[in-house]
Every structure is written in structure tokens, then in C-alpha cells.
MDTraj code that builds the backbone (N, CA, C; nanometers):
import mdtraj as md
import numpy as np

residues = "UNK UNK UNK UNK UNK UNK UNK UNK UNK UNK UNK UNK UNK UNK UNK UNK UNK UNK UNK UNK UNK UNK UNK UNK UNK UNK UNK UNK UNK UNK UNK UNK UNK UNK UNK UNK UNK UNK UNK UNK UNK UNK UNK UNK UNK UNK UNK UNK UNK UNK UNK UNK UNK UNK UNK UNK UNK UNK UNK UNK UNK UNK UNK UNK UNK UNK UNK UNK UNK UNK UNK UNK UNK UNK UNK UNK UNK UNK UNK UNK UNK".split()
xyz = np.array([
    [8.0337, 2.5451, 3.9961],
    [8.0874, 2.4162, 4.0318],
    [8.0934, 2.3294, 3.9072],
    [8.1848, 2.2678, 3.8503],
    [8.2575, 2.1999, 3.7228],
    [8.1828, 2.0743, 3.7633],
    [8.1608, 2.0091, 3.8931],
    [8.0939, 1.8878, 3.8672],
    [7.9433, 1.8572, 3.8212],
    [7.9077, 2.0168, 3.8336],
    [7.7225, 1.9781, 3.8656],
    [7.6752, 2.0632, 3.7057],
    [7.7878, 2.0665, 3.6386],
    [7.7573, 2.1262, 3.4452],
    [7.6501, 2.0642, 3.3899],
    [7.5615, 2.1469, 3.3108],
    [7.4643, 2.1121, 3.2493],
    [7.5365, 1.9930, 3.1187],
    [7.4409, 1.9073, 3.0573],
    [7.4692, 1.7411, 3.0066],
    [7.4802, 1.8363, 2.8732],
    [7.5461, 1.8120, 2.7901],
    [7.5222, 1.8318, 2.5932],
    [7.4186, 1.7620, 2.5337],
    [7.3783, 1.6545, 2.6222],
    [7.3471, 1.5315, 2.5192],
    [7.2503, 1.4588, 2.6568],
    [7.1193, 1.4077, 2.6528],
    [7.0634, 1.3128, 2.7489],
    [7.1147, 1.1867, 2.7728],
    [7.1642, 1.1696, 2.8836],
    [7.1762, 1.0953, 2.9687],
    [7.0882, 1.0362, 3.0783],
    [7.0630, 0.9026, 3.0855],
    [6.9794, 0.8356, 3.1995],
    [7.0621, 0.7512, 3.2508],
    [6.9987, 0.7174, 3.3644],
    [7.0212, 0.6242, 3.4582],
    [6.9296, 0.5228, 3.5775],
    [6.9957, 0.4139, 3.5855],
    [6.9040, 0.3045, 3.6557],
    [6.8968, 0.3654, 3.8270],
    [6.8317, 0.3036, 3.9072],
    [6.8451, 0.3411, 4.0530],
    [7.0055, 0.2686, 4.0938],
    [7.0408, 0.3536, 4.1454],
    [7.1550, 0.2404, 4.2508],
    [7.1516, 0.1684, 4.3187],
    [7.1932, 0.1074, 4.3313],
    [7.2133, -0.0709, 4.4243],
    [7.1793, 0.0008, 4.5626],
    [7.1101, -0.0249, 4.6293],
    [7.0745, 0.0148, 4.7637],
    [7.0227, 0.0892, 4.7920],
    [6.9625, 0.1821, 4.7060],
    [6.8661, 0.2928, 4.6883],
    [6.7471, 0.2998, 4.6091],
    [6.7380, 0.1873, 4.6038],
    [6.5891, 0.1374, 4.5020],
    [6.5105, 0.1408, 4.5583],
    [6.3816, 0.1970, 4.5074],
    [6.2364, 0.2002, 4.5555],
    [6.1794, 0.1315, 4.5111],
    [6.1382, -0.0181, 4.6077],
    [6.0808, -0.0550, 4.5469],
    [5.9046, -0.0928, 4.4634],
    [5.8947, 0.0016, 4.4875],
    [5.7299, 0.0755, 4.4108],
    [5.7793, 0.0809, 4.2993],
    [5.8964, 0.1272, 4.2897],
    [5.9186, 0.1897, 4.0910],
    [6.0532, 0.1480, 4.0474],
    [6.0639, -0.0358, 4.0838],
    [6.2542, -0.0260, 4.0535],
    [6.2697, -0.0718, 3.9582],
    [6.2086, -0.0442, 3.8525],
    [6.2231, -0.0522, 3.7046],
    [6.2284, 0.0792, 3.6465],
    [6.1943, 0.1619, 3.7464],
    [6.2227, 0.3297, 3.6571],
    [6.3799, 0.3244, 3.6273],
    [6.4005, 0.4595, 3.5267],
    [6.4647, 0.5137, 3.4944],
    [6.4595, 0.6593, 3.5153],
    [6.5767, 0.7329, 3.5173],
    [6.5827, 0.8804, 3.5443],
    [6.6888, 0.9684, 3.4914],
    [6.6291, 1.0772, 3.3912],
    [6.7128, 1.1632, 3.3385],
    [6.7980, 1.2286, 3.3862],
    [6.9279, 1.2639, 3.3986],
    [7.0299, 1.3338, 3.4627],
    [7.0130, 1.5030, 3.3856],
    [6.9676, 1.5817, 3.4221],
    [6.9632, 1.7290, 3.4080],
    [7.1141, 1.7767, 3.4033],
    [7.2117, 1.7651, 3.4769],
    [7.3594, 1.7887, 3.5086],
    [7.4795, 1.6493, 3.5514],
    [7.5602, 1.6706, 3.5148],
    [7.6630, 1.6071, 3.5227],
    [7.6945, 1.5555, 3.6938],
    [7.6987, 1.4646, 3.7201],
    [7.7442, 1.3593, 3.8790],
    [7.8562, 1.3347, 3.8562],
    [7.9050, 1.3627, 3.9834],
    [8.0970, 1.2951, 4.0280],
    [8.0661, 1.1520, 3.9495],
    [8.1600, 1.1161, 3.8801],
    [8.1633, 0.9650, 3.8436],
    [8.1085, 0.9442, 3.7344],
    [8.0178, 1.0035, 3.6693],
    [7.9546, 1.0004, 3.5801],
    [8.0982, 0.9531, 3.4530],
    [8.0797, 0.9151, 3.3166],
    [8.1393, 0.8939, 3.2602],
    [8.1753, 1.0193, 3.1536],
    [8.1013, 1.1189, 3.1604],
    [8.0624, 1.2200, 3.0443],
    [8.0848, 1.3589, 3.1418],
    [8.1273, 1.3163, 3.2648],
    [8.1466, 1.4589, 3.3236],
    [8.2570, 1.5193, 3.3389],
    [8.3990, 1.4220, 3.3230],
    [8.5018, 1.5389, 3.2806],
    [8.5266, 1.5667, 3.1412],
    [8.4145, 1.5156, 3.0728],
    [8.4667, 1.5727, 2.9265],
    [8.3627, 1.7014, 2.9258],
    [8.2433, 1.6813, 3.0289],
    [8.1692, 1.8009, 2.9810],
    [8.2077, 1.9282, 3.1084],
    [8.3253, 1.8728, 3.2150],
    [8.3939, 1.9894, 3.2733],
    [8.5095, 2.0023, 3.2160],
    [8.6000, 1.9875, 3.1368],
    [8.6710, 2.0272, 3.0411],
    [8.6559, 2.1158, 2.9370],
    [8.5038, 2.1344, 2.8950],
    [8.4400, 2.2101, 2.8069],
    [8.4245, 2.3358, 2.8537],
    [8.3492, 2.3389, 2.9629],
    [8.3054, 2.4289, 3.0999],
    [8.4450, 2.4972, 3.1306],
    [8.5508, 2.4142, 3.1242],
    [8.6846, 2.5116, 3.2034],
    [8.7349, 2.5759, 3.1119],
    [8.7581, 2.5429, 2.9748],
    [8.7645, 2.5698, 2.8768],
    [8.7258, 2.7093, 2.7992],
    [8.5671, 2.7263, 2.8210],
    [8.5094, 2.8198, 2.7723],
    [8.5283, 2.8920, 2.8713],
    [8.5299, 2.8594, 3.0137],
    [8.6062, 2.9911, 3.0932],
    [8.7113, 3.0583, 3.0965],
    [8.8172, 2.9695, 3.0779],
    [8.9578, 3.0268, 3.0953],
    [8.9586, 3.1002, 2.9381],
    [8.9389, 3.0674, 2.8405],
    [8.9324, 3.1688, 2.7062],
    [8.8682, 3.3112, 2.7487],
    [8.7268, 3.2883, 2.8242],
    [8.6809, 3.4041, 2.8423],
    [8.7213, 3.5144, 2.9097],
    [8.8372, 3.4724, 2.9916],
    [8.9167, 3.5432, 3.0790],
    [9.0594, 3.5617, 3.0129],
    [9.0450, 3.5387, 2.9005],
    [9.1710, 3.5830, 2.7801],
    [9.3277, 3.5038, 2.7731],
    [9.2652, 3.3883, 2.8120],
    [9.3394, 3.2813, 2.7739],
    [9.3906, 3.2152, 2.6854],
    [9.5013, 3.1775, 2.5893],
    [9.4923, 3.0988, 2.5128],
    [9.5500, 2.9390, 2.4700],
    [9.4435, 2.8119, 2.4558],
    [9.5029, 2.7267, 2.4543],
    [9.5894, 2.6829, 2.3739],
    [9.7406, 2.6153, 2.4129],
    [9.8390, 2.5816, 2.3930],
    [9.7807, 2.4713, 2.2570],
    [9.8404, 2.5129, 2.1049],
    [9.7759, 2.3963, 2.0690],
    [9.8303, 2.2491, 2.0825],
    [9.9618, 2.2581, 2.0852],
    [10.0828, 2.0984, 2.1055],
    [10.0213, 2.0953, 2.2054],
    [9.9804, 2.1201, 2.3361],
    [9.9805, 2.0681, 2.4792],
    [9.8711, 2.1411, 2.5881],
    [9.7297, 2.0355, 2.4793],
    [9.5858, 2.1024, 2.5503],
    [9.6041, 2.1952, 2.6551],
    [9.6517, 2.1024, 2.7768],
    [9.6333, 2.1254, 2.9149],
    [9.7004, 2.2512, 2.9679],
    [9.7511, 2.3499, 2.8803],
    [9.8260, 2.4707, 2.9013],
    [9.7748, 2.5593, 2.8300],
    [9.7676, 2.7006, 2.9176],
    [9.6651, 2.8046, 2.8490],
    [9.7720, 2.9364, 2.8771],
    [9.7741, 3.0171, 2.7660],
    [9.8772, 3.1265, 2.8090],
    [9.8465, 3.2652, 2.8397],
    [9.8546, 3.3394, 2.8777],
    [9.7496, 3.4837, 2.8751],
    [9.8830, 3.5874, 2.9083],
    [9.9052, 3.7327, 2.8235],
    [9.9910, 3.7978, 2.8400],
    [9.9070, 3.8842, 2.9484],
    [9.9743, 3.9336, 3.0428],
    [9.9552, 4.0066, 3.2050],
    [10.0508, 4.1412, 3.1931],
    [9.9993, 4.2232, 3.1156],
    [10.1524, 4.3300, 3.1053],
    [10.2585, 4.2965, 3.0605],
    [10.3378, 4.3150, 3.1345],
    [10.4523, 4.2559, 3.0597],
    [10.5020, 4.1083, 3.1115],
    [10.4372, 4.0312, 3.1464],
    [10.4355, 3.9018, 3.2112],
    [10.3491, 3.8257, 3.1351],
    [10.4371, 3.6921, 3.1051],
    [10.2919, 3.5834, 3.0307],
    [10.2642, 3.5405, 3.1806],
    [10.1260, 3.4609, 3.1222],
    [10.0949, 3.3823, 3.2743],
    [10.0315, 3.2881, 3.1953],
    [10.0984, 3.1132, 3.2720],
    [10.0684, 3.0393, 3.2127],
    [9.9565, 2.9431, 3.3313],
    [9.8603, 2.9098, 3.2571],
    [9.7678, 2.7996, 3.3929],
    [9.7704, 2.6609, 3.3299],
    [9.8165, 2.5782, 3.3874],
    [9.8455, 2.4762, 3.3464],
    [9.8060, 2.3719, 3.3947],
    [9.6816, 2.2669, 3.3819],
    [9.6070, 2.1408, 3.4269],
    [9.6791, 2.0778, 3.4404],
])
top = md.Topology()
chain = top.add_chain()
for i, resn in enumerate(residues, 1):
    res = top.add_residue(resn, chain, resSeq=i)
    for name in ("N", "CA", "C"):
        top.add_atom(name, md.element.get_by_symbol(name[0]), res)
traj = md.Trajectory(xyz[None], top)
């Protein structure tokens, strides 16, 4: 799953508005993996799709990231974001 990718880099975060405990609502808490919404998670599922689709003998388009080409026999096959 591309949303729940391990972080490159530590990331924290405050409690959310309505989910605060309040025993500890001054903590903070390390994010282990990437959250929907997060700001750093489609660059670090871009990475993730990335190193997959190469591994499956892909190659990215260099003019136009978002296109990866892979010859299939005698067929290219193109996957295209």
C-alpha cells in the first residue's frame, strides 16, 4: 500500500484537534510511515512507485516523468500516471 511507505527522513506530529488526550496534550509523536494527507507522502509514494515500476523493467520517460516504457515482445507498453 503506497500510502502507509516507510518516512526517508523523521517526521512528527501534534495530536489532532479532537483527539487530544488530555493527560498528555502537549505530546508529540513520531510518524514511523507516511498518512493520507501528510505533506511528504506523495513524494515518498512516488519514490515507492518508482522503484517498483523500474523493477518490473520499466523505463522512465526522461522529458515526461510520469511515463514509463517497457518493451513486451514485440509490443512497447507504456504506463502512464
Amino acid at each position: 500500500n503506497f500510502l502507509n511507505e516507510n518516512l526517508d527522513e523523521d517526521v512528527y506530529m501534534t495530536q489532532p484537534k479532537g483527539f487530544v488526550d488530555p493527560e498528555s496534550a502537549k505530546r508529540i509523536g513520531q510518524l514511523p510511515k507516511s498518512i493520507y494527507g501528510l505533506t511528504k507522502a506523495s513524494h515518498s509514494r512516488n519514490i515507492r512507485f518508482d522503484e517498483v515500476v523500474r523493477h518490473w523493467g520499466f523505463v522512465k520517460n526522461e522529458e515526461e516523468p510520469c511515463v514509463y516504457k517497457k518493451n513486451s515482445g514485440n509490443a512497447p507498453v507504456f504506463l502512464i500516471l
